[in-house]
C-alpha positions in Angstrom: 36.2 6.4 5.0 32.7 7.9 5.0 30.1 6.0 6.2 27.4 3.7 5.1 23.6 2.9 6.4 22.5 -0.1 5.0 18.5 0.0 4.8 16.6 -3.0 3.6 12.7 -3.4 2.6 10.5 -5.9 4.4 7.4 -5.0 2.9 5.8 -3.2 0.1 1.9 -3.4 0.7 -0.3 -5.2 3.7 -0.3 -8.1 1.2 3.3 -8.8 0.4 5.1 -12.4 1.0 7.1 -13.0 4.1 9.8 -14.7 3.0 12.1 -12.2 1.7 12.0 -9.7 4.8 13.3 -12.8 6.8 16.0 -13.3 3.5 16.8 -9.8 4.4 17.3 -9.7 8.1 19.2 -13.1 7.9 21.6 -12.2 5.0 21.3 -8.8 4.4 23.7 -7.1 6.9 21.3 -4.5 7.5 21.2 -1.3 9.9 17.5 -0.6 9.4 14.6 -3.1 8.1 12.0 -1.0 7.2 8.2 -2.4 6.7 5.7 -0.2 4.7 2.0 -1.9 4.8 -0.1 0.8 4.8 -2.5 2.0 1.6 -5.4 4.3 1.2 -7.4 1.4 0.2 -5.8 -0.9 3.7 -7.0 2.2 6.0 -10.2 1.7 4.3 -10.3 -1.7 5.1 -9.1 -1.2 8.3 -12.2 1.3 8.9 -14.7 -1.0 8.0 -13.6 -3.6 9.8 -13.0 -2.0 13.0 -16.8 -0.3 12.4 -18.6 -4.2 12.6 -15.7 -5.8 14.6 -15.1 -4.7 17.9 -12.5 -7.4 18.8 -10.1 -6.0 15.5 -6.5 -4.6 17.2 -6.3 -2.1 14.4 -3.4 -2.9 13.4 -1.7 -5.1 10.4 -3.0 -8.2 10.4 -0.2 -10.1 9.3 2.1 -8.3 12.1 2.7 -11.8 14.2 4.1 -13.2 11.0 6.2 -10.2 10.1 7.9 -9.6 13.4 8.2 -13.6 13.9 9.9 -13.8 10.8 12.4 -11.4 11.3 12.3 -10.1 14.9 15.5 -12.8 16.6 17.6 -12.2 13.5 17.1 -8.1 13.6 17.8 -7.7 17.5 20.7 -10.2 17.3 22.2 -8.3 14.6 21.2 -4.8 16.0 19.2 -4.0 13.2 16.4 -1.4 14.1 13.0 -2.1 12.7 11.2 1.1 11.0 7.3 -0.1 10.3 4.0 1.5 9.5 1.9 -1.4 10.6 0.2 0.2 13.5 -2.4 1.6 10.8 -5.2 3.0 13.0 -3.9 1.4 16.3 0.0 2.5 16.7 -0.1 2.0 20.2 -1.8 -1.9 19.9 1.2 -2.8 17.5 3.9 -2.1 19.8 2.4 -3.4 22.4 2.1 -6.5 20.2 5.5 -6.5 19.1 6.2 -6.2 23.1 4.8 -9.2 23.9 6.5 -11.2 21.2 9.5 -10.1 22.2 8.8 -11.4 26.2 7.7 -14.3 24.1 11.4 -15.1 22.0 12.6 -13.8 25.9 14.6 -11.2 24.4 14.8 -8.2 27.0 14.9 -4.6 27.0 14.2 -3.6 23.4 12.4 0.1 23.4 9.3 0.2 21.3 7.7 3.3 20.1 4.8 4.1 19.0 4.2 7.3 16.8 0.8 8.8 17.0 -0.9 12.1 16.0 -2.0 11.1 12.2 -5.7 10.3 13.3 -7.5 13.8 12.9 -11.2 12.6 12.5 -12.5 14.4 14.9 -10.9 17.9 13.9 -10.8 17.3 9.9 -13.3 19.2 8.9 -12.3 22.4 11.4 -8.6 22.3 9.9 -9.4 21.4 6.4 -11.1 24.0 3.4 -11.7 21.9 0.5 -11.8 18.7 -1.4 -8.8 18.2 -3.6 -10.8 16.0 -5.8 -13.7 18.1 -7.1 -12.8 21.7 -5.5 -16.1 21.4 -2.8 -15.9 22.0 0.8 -15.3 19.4 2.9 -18.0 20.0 5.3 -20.1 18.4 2.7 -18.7 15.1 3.8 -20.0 15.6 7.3 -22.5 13.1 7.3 -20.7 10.1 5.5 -17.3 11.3 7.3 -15.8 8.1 9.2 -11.9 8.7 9.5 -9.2 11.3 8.3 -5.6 10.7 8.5 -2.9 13.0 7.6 0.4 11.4 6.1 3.2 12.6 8.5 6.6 12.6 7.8 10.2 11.4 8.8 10.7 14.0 12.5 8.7 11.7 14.8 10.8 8.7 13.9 14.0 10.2 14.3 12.6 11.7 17.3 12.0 7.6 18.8 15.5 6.7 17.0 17.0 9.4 19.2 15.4 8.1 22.0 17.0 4.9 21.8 13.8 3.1 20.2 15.2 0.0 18.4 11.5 -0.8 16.6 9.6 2.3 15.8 5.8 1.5 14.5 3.9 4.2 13.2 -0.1 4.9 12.0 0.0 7.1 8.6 3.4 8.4 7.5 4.2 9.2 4.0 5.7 5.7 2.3 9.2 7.1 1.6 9.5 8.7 4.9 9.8 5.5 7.0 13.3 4.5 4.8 14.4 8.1 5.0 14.1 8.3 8.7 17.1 6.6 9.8 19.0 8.5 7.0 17.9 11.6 9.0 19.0 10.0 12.5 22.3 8.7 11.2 23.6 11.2 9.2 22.4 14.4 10.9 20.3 15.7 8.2 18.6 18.7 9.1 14.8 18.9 8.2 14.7 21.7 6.7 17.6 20.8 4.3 15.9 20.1 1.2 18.6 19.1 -0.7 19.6 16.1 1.5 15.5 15.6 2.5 15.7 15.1 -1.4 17.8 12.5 -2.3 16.4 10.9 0.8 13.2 10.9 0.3 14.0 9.9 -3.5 15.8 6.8 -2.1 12.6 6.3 0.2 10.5 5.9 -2.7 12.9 3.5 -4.7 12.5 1.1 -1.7 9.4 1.6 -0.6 7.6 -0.4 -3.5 9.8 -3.4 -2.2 10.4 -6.2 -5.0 9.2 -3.3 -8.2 12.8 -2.3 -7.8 14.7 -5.6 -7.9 12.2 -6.8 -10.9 9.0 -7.5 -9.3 6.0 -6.1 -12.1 8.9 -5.6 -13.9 9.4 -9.1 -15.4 7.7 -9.3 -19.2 8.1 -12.8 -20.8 10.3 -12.7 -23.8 10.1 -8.8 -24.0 12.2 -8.3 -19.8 12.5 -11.5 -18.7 14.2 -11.6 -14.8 15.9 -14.2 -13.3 14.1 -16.6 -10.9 11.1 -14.8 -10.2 9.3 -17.1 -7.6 12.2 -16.0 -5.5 12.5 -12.1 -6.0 14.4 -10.2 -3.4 13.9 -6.9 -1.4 15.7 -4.0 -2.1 18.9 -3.0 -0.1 20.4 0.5 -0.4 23.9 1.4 0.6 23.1 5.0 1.3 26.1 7.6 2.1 25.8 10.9 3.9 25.6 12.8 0.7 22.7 11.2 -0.3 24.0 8.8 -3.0 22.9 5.4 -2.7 23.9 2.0 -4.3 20.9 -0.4 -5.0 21.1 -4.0 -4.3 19.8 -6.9 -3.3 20.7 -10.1 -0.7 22.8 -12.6 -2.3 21.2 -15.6 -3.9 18.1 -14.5 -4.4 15.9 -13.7 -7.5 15.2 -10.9 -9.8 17.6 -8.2 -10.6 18.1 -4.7 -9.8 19.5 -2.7 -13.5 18.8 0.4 -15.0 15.8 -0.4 -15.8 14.0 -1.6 -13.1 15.3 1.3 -11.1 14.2 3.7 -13.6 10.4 2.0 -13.7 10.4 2.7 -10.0 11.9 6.1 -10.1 9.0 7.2 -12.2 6.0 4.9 -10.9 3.2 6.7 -9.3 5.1 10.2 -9.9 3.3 12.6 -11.6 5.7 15.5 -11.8 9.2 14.1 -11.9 10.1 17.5 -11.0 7.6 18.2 -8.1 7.3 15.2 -5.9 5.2 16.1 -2.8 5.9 14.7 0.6 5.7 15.5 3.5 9.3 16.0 4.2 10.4 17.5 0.8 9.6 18.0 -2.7 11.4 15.6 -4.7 13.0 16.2 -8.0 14.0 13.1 -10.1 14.9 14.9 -13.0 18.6 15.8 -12.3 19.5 12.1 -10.8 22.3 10.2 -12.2 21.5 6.3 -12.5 24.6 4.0 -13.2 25.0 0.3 -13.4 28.0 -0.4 -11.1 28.0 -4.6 -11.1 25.9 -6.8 -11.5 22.5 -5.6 -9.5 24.1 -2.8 -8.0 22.7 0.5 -9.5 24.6 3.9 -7.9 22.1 6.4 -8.0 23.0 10.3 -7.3 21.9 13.7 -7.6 18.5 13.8 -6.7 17.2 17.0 -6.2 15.0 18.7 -3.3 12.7 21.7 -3.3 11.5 23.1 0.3 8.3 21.6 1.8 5.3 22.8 1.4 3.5 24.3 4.5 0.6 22.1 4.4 -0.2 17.6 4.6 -2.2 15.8 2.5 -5.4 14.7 4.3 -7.1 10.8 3.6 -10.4 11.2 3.9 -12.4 8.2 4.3 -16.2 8.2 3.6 -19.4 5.4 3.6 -20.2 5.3 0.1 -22.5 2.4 0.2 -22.5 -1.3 -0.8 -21.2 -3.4 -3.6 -22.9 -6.7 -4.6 -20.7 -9.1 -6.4 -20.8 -12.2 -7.7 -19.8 -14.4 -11.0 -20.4 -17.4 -13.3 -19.0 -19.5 -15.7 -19.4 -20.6 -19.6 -17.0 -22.9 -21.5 -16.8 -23.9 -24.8 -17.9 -23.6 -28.7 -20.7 -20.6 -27.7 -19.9 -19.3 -24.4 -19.8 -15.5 -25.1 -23.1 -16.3 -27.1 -24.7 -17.7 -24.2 -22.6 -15.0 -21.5 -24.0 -12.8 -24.0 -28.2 -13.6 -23.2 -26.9 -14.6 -19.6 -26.6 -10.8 -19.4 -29.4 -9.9 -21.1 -31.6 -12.3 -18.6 -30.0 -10.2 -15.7 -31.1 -7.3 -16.8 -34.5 -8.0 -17.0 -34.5 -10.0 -13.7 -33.2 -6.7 -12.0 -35.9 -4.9 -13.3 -38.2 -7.3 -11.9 -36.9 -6.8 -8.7 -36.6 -3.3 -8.8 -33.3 -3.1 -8.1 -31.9 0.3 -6.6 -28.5 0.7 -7.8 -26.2 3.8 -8.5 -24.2 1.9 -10.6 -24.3 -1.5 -12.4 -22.1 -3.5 -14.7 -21.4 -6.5 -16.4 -18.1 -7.9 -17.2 -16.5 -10.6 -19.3 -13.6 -12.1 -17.8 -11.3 -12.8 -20.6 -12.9 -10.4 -22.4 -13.5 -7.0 -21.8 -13.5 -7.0 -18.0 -10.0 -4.7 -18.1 -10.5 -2.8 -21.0 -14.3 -2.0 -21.2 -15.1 0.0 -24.0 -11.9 0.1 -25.5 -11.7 -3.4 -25.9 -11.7 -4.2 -29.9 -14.7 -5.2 -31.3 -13.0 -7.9 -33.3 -11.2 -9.5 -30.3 -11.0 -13.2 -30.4 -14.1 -15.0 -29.1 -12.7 -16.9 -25.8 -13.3 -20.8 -25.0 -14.1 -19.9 -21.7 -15.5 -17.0 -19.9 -16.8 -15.7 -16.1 -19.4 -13.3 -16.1 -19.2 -10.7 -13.7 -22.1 -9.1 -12.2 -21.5 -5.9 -9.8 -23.9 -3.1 -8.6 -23.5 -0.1 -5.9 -26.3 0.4 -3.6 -27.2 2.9 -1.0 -28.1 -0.4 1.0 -26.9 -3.9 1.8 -30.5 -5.1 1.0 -30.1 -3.5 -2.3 -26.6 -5.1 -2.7 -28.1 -8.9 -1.8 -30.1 -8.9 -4.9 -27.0 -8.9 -7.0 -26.3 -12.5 -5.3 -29.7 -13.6 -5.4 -30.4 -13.2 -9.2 -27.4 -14.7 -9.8 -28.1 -17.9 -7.8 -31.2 -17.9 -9.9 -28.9 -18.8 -12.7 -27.9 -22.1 -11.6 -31.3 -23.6 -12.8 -33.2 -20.9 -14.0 -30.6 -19.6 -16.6 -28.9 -20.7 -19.7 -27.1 -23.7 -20.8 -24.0 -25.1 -19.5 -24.3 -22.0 -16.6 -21.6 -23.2 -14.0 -22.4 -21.6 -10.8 -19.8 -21.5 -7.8 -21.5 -22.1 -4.5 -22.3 -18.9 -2.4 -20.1 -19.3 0.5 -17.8 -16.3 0.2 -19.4 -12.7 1.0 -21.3 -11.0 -1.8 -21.9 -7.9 -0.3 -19.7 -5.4 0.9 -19.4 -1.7 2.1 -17.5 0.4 0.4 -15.3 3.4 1.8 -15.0 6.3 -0.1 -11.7 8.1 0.0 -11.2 11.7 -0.3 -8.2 14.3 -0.1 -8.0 18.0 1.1 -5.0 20.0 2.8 -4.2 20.7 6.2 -1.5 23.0 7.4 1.3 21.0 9.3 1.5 23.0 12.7 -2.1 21.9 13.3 -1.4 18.0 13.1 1.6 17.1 15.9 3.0 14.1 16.1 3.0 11.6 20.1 5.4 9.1 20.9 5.0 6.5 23.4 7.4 4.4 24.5 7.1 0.3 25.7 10.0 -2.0 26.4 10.3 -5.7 26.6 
């Protein structure tokens, strides 16, 4: 009988719930719980706040409530943990995890820690240009505050064959943590594309979490999904040929059908044909998808193409400062009196000479998602926020953005409803930034801890 690795998702962005990783390791008769946190736009985050917050680990900040969720029921089940949440502090995270296993007193688990991804201080030696608008990436010098290259699957295997039971990474491509342990179990060469492949194809149905059992799927009256307060995380069955069956623990919301697997199969693909990782290219367009039983989806045939010699580069860049803020109008009139409410602002910020590289006004519940495009016959609204947003070269810039709009608690127009200030209104932002680096130049570390 040929075996079966059973790999479950515990998370699909820094943000996602708790409760269904713990679903997972409980119920899920798992080999491998894999955890993938980790976005341009977290990295950014985690930049800026490491820049004004010394005492910040680096690492996810909902890591304590992952692991504690899930941690007793994995190592009692021997189910190795995969997980990207060391962000910009790899070593930090295991340590962490460490200590809370000491803490649940369970001993002599190996950690590693997978390091190597952080190239800030050799980026602009090892890269040529920006993807984005073709110019050299030296021109980022003086805004430059962190570069990380996605690495792939190798160094995880690498701690899997070491006898690591929780791996935790910084940057590694998304499908690459969930492809890993196929790698280690199965014996899959990494330069065999066809296998890397279906692999990595398999990664990237998982690695979105509940968007493959129904999560953004769900469409009232057009897809509706069972129970989806309580969607579960994806489960695949994978065999050594690369097929896969898609499921889902028992009892839990959502489904996993055709089409939810084909929404993820395509989502944030470009080329169907060409998927870029780091490991492999992908090709979706020979797989097989069948419906098997209910919420089990077999899929097959997913094709690989030999990786390319070079990584994809985030670069992350200070781009300034945003200053936010919003009010409220309800009833007959509001987008009449949002309407002069803007035109006030306006001519308050020019008052105040305000410096700003970009500036906007937006009606929730009306155009705030469609600008432009929204129809110019679109129903008035009984109740609308006005958003008011500016980018500044400064902070002090920023802060007039707040201030004007305080103004328009008794200095404005009618029926204004103004929330009190006690949230932040200013904010710096992080540019991010792509180029190429060629793959020998950016080697991966592993350290190893044990509790």
């Amino acid at each position: 009988m040929s075996k079966t690795v059973r790999i479950g998702s515990g998370a699909a962005w820094w943000g996602d719930r708790v409760e269904p990783a713990a679903i997972n390791a409980r119920d899920g008769e798992l080999d491998y719980l894999c955890f993938e946190t980790m976005a341009e736009a977290t990295v950014s985050a985690a930049q800026v706040r490491s820049r004004r917050d010394p005492s910040f680990p680096g690492y996810d900040t909902y890591l304590d409530d992952r692991m504690r969720a899930v941690l007793s029921q994995c190592m009692s089940k021997g189910t190795r943990i995969i997980s990207n949440q060391g962000w910009i502090n790899p070593d930090g995270a295991a340590k962490r995890i460490v200590e809370l296993l000491r803490e649940y007193g369970i001993d002599g688990v190996k950690v590693a820690s997978v390091n190597g991804s952080l190239i800030t201080d050799r980026v602009l030696e090892l890269t040529d240009r920006i993807l984005e608008n073709g110019e050299p990436t030296s021109t980022l010098s003086p805004t430059l505050i962190s570069a990380e290259a996605y690495l792939g699957a190798e160094p995880i295997v690498e701690a899997l064959e070491a006898g690591a039971r929780i791996v935790v990474t910084g940057r590694v491509a998304d499908p690459s943590i969930f492809m890993a342990p196929m790698m280690y179990e199965f014996g899959w060469d990494p330069l065999d594309h066809e296998r890397l492949g279906a692999g990595n194809g398999i990664g990237h149905l998982l690695e979105c979490g509940a968007q493959v059992t129904g999560g953004y799927f769900s469409d009232p009256g057009f897809k509706d999904v069972p129970e989806p307060w309580n969607f579960g995380f994806p489960i695949a069955e994978v065999q050594s040929d690369g097929s896969v069956v898609l499921t889902k623990a028992p009892g839990t919301g959502g489904a996993v059908t055709l089409q939810t697997v084909k929404e993820q199969m395509l989502y944030e693909v470009h080329d169907p044909a060409n998927y870029i990782t780091p490991d492999v290219i992908v090709d979706f367009t020979t797989a097989r998808i069948e419906e098997i039983g209910p919420n089990r989806v077999r899929v097959t045939n997913i094709g690989g193409k030999p990786r390319t010699p070079t990584l994809k580069v985030s670069i992350g860049c200070t781009e300034g400062f945003i200053g936010e803020d919003m009010f409220f109008y309800a009833g007959p009139g509001a987008l009449r009196r949002a309407q002069l409410a803007k035109r006030v602002l306006e001519e308050r910020f020019k008052i105040v000479k305000l410096q700003a590289d970009e500036y906007r006004v937006d009606f929730l519940g009306l155009n705030a998602i469609h600008g432009a495009a929204t129809p110019a016959n679109a129903p008035e609204p009984y109740e609308i926020a006005v958003r008011v947003a500016a980018r500044t070269r400064t902070r002090e810039e920023a802060a007039k953005i707040g201030r004007e709009v305080d103004g328009m608690a008794v200095s404005g127009i009618a029926h204004t409803g103004k929330r009190v200030p006690h949230q932040e209104r200013t904010r710096e932002i992080i540019g991010v930034w792509s180029s190429l680096v060629p793959r020998d130049k950016v080697p991966a570390s592993i350290t190893y801890f044990e509790s």
